[in-house]
C-alpha positions as CSV (number, residue, x, y, z in Angstrom):
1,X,24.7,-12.4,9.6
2,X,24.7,-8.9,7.2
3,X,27.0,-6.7,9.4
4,X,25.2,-4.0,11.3
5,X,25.3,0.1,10.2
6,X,23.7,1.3,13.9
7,X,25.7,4.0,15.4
8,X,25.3,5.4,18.5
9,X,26.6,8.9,19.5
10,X,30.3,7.5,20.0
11,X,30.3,6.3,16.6
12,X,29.4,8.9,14.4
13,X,32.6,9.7,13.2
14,X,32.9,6.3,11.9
15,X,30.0,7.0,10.1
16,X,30.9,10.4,8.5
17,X,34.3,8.0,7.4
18,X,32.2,5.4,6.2
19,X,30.1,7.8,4.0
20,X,32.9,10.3,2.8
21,X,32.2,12.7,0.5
22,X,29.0,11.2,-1.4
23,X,27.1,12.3,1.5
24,X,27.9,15.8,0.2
25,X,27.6,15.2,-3.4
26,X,26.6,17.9,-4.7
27,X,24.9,18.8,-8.3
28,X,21.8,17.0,-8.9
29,X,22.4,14.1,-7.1
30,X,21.6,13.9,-3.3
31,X,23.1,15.6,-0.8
32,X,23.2,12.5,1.8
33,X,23.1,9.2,0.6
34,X,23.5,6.8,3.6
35,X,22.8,3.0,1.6
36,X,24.6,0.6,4.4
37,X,21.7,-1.7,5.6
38,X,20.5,-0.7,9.0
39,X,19.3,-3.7,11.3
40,X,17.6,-2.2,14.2
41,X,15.9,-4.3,16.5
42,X,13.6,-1.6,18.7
43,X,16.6,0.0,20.4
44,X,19.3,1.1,18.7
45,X,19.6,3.4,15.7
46,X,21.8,4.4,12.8
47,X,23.3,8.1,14.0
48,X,23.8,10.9,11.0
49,X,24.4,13.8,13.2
50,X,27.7,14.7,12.0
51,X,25.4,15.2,8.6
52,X,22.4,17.4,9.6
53,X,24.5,20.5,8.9
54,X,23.9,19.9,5.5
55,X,20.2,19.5,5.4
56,X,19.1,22.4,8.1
57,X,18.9,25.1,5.9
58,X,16.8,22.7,3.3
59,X,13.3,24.5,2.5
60,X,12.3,22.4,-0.3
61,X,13.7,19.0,-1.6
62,X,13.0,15.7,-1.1
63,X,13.5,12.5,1.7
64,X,13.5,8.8,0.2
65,X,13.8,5.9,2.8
66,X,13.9,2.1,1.6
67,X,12.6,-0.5,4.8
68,X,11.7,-3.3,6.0
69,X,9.9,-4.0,8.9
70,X,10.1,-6.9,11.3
71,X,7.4,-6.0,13.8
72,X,4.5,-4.0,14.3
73,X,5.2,-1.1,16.8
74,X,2.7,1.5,17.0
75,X,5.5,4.2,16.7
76,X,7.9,3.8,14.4
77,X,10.5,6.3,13.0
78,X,12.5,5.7,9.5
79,X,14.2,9.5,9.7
80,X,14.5,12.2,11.9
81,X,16.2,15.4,12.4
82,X,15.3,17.3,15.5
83,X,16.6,19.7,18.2
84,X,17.8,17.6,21.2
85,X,18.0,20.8,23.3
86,X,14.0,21.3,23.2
87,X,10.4,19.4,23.7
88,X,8.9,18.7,20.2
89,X,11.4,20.1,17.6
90,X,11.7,17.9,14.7
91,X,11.3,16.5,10.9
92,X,10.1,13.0,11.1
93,X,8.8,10.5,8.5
94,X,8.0,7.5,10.6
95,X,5.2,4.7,10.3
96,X,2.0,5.2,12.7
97,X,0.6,2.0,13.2
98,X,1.9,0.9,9.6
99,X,0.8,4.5,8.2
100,X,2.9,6.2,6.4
101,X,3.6,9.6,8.6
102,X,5.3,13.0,8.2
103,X,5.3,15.8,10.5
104,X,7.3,19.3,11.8
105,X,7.3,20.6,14.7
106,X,8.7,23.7,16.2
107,X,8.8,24.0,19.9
108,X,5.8,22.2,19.9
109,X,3.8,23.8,17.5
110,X,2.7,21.0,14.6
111,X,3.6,23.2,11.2
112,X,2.5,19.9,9.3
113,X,1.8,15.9,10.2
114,X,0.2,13.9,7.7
115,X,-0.4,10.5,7.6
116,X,-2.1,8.1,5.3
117,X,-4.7,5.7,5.9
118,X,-2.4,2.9,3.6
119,X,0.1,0.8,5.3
120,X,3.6,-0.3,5.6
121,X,4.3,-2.3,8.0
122,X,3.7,-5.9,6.4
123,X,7.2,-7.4,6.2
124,X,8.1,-6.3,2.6
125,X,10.5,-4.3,1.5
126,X,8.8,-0.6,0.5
127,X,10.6,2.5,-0.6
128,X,8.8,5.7,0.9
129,X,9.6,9.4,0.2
130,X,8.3,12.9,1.3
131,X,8.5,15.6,-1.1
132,X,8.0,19.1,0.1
133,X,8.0,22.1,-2.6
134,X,6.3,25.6,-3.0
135,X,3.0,24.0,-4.1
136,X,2.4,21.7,-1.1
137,X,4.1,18.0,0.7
138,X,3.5,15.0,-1.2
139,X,3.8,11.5,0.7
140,X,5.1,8.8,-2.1
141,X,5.0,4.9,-2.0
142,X,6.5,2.8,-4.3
143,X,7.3,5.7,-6.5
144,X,3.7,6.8,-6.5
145,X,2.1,10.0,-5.6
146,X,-0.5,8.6,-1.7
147,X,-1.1,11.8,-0.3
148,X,-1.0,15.6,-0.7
149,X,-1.6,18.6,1.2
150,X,-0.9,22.0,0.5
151,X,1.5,22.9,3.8
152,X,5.2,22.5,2.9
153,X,7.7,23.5,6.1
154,X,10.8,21.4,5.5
155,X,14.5,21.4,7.8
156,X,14.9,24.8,7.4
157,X,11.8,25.6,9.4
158,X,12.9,23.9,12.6
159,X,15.8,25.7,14.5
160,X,18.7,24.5,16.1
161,X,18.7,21.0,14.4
162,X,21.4,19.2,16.5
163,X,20.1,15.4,15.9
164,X,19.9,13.1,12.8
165,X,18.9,9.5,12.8
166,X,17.3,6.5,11.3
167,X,15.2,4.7,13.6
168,X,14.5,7.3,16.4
169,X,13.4,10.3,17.2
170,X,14.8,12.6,20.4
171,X,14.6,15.7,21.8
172,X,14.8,17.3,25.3
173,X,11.9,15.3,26.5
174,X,13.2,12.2,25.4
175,X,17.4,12.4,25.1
176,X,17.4,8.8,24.6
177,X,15.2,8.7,21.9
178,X,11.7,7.9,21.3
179,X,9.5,5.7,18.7
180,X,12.8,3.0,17.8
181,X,12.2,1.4,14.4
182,X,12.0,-2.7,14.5
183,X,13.6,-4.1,10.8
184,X,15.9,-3.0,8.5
185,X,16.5,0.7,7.1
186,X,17.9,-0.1,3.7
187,X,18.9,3.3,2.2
188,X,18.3,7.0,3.3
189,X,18.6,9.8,1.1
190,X,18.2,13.4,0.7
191,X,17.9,16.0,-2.1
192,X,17.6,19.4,-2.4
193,X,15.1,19.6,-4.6
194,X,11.5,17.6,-5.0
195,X,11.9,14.4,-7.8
196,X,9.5,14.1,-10.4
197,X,7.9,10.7,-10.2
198,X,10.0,9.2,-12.9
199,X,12.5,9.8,-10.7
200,X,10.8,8.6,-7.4
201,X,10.4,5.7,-9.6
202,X,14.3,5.2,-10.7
203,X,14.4,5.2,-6.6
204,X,12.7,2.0,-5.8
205,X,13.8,-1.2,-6.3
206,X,11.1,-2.7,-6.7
207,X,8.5,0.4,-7.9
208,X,4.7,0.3,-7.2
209,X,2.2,0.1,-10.1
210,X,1.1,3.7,-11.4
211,X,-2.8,1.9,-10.8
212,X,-1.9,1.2,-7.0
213,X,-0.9,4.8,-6.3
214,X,-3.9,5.9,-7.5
215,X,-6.1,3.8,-5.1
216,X,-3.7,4.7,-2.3
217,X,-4.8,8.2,-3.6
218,X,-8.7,7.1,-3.4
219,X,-8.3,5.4,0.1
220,X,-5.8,8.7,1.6
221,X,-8.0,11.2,0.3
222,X,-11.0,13.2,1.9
223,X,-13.3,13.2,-1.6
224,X,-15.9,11.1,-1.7
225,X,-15.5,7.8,-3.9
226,X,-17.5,5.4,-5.5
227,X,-16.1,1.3,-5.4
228,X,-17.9,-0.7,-8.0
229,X,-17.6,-4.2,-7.3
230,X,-18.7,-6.7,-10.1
231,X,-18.4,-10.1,-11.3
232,X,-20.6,-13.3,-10.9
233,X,-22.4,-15.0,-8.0
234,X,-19.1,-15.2,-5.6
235,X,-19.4,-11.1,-5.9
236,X,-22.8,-11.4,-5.6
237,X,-22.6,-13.3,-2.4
238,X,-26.1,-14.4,-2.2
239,X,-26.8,-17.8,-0.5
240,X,-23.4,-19.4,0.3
241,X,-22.8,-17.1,2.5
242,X,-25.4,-18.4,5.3
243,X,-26.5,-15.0,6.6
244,X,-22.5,-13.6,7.2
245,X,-21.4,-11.0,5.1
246,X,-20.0,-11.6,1.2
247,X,-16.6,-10.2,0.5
248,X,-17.9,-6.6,-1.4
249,X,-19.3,-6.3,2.6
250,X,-16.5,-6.8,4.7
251,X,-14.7,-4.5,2.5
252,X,-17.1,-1.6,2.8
253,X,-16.9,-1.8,6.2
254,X,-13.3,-2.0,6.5
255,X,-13.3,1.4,3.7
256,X,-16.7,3.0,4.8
257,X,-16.6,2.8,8.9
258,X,-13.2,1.7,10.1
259,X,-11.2,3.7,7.8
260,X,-13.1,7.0,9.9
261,X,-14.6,10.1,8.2
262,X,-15.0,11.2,6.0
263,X,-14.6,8.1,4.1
264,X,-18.3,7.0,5.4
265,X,-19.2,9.2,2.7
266,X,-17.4,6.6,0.0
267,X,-20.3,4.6,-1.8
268,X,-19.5,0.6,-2.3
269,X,-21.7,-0.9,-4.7
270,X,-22.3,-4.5,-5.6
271,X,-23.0,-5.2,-8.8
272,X,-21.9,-8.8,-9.0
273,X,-25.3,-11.0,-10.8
274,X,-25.1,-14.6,-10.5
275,X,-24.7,-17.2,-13.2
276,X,-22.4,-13.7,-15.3
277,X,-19.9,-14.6,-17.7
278,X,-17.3,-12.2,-19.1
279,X,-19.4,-11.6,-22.0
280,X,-22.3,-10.7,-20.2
281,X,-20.6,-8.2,-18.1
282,X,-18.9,-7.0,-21.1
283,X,-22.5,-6.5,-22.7
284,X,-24.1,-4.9,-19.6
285,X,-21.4,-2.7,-18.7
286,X,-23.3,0.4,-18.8
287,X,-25.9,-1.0,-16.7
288,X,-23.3,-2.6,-14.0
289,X,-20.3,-0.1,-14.2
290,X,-21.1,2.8,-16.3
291,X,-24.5,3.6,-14.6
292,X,-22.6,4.6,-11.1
293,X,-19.6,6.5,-12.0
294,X,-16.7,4.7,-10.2
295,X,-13.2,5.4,-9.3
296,X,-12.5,1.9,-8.6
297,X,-14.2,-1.1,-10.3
298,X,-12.3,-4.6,-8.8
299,X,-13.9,-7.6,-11.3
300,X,-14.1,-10.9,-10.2
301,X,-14.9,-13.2,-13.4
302,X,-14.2,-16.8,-15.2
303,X,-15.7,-19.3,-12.8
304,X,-18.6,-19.2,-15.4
305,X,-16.7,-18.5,-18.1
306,X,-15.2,-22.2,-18.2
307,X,-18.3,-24.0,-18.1
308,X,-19.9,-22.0,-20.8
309,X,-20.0,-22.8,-24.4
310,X,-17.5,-20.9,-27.0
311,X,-16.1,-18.9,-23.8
312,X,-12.9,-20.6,-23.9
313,X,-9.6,-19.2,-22.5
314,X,-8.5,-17.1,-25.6
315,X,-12.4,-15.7,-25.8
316,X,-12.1,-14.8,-22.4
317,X,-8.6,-12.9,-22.7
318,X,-10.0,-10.9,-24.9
319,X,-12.7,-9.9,-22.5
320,X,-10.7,-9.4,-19.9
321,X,-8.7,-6.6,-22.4
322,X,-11.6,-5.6,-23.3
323,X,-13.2,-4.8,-19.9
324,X,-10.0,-3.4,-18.9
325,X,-10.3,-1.1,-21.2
326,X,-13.9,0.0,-20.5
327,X,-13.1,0.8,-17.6
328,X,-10.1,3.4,-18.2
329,X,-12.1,4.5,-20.7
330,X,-15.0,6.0,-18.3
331,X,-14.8,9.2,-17.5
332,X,-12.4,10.2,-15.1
333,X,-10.4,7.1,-15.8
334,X,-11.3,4.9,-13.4
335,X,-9.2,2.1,-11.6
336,X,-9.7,-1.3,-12.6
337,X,-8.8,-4.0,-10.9
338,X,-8.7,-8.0,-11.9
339,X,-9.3,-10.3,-9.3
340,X,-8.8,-14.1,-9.7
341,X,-11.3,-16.8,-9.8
342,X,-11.2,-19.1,-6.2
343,X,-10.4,-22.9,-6.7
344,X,-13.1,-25.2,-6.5
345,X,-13.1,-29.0,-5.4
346,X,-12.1,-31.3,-8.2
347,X,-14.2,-34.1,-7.0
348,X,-17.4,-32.1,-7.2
349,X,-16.7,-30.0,-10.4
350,X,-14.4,-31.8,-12.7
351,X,-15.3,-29.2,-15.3
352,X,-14.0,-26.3,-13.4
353,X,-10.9,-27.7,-12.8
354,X,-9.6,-25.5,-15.6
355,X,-10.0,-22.7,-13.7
356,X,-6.2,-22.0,-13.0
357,X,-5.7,-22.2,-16.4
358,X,-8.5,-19.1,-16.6
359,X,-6.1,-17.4,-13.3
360,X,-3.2,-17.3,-14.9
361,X,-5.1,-15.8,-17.8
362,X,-6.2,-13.2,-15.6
363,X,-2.6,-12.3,-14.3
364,X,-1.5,-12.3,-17.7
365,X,-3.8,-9.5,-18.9
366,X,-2.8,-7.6,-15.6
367,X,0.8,-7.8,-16.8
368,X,-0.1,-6.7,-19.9
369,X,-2.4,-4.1,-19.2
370,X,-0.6,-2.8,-15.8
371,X,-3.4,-3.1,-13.7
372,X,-3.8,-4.5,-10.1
373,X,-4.2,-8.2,-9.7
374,X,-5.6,-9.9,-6.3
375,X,-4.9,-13.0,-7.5
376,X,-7.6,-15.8,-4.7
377,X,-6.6,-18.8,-6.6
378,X,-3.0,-18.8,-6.0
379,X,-3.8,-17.6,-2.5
380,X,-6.3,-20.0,-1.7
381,X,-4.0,-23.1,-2.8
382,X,-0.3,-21.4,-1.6
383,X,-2.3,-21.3,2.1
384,X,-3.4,-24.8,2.2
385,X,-0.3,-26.5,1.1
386,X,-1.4,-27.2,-2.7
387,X,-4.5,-28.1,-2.3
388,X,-8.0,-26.7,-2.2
389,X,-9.3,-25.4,0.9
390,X,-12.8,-27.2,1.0
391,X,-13.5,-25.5,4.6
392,X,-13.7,-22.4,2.6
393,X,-16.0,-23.7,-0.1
394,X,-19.9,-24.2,0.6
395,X,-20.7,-26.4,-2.2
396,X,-17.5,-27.1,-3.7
397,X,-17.7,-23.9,-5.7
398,X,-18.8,-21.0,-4.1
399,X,-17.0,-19.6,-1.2
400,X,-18.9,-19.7,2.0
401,X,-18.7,-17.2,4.7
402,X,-15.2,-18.3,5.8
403,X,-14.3,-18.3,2.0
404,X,-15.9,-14.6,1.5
405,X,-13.6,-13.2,4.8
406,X,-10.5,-14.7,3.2
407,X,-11.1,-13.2,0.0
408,X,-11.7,-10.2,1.4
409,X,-8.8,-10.1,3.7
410,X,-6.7,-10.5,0.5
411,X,-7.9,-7.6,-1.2
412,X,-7.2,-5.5,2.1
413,X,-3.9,-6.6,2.1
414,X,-2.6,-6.5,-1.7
415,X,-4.4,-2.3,-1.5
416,X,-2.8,-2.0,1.7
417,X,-4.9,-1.3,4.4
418,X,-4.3,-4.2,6.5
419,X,-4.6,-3.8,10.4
420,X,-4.5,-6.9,12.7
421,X,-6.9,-4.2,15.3
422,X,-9.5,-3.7,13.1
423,X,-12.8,-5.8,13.3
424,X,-13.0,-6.8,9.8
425,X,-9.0,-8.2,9.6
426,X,-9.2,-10.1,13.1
427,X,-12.6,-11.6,12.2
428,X,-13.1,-15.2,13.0
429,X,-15.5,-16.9,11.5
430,X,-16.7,-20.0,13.2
């Protein structure tokens, strides 16, 4: 078992040992660097007190914090400096029900507290940060800019910071400490200045696409957005889904109404036609994506593609690029994303067994073009030990209403906004 880091009160010392001077490094490195894997199981806690000197007077900089969580605790803290002498005195970037939170306090008195909508607490490994600077706080994930605001208090605007941990929070109320942390705190660091996000990026080891920071931005913000969903008849969703919502509706429900105001006032529109091939979207795109100025345009397309005459795999790559491409190329440069074709049973549609081959066409073009893939086909077959899921299908190749809630609980999940509460992720469809 990997050795714990947690130290309580009594062991602090052994910390400030353990660390030695690169805690203090000084130029334009960080001034704590604390990269001694934390496991914290909900009640202990990795204790930097002996450090806090060094960041109280801190009025801009920035906080990075690389976790893993191993539960799904409401209240969750990754770091925290605070006044242990007073009620609700404190710096603390924790996770709020898997959102990514920030917030100051003094005596009570909220200066800032943020949170996004986006979630964390999944199980992977994720690499957070918090910069704070004269033109506002920005919340990162993955190296990517989710959240801004224009407030920017930092250490230096709390008093008497006494306290300095990973995995609580405490203060006079609560001298124990409050919201522990379930998982493992990876690395902690702290500079004195805010990173650019080249350098956010150098700080993750395993860094988020530039694409999927901008739909974090989409699904954080306040401003109105505009989700274009298109592809064939499995976007479409007519028929096979017997009266229960297709997958474009569960996720504007889970974006429009559970996500709260004012992201009701986001537009999801369905522009999936049945019987579409790659070249026909390509050749309609002004009608079905241009028409409706998106931010977001997710593209479901191939199952056609295979059983249509001089579409064959390198054709269709080429579409793919191409459509891609259209879409950045819109005004405002929208967000594309490439989502897989489902399986299909083999014994029904021999011809459209191909259709993996088509996937892994579609992953490959993500690669290459750096956008978001959902990838259902792998998903689909990785969940049913290898082979196709025919409960999911209604005839073989279209997804029925169980088919259309797993697709669309995969595409909640890869953009993050996941939450086993809502009514759209616990679903169960007879």
């Amino acid at each position: 078992m990997r050795r714990r880091s947690m130290l309580l009160a009594a062991g602090a010392a052994a910390l400030g040992s353990q660390l030695g001077g690169r805690a203090l490094a000084a130029g334009r490195g960080p001034v704590l660097d604390h990269d001694t894997p934390a496991d914290l199981d909900g009640t202990e806690y990795a204790d930097l007190s002996n450090q806090v000197g060094v960041l109280a007077p801190l009025t801009t900089g920035t906080i990075v914090v690389t976790f893993r969580t191993t539960s799904h605790n409401q209240a969750m803290t990754l770091f925290s400096a605070s006044d242990p002498t007073a009620p609700s005195s404190n710096l603390t970037l924790n996770l709020s029900g898997g959102a990514l939170q920030f917030s100051v306090r003094e005596k009570g008195a909220v200066l800032v507290n943020v949170m996004t909508r986006t979630r964390y607490d999944d199980g992977r490994s994720h690499t957070v940060a918090v910069t704070v600077g004269p033109s506002g706080t920005r919340l990162h994930a993955g190296g990517r800019t989710v959240l801004e605001t224009t407030a920017h208090p930092f250490f230096g605007h709390v008093s008497g910071l006494g306290s300095l941990s990973l995995g609580r929070n405490t203060d006079s109320d609560h001298p124990g400490g409050e919201w522990f942390f379930t998982g493992t705190v990876e690395r902690a660091a702290v500079w004195d200045r805010v990173l650019s996000e080249s350098e956010l990026v150098a700080q993750c080891p395993e860094p988020d696409l530039a694409d999927l920071g901008r739909i974090s931005l989409v699904l954080n913000g306040d401003t109105p957005a505009t989700w274009v969903v298109t592809g064939d008849s499995i976007t479409h969703g007519a028929l096979h889904t017997h009266g229960w919502r297709s997958y474009p509706e569960h996720w504007t429900e889970r974006v429009r109404w559970e996500l709260g105001k004012p992201k009701n006032r986001d537009f999801v529109i369905d522009s999936g036609v049945s019987g579409a091939t790659s070249a026909e979207l390509l050749a309609q795109f002004t009608q079905r994506v241009t028409a409706f100025s998106p931010q977001v345009v997710p593209i479901m397309i191939g199952t056609n593609d295979i059983a249509t005459a001089g579409l064959g795999p390198e054709v269709y790559r080429a579409n793919l690029v191409s459509l891609v491409r259209a879409v950045r190329a819109l005004p405002g440069s929208p967000v594309p994303v490439l989502q897989s074709p489902n399986p299909v049973d083999p014994a029904r549609w021999p011809g459209r067994v191909g259709l993996s081959r088509y996937a892994e066409i579609m992953g490959g073009v993500a690669a290459q073009e750096k956008a978001v893939f959902v990838d259902h086909y792998h998903d689909w077959l990785t969940g049913d030990g290898g082979q196709v899921p025919l409960s999911l299908l209604s005839d073989g190749l279209h997804p029925n209403e169980r088919g259309h809630h797993r697709m669309a609980l995969k595409m909640i999940k890869d953009l993050r906004i996941f939450d086993a509460g809502s009514a759209v992720c616990s679903l169960r469809v007879p």
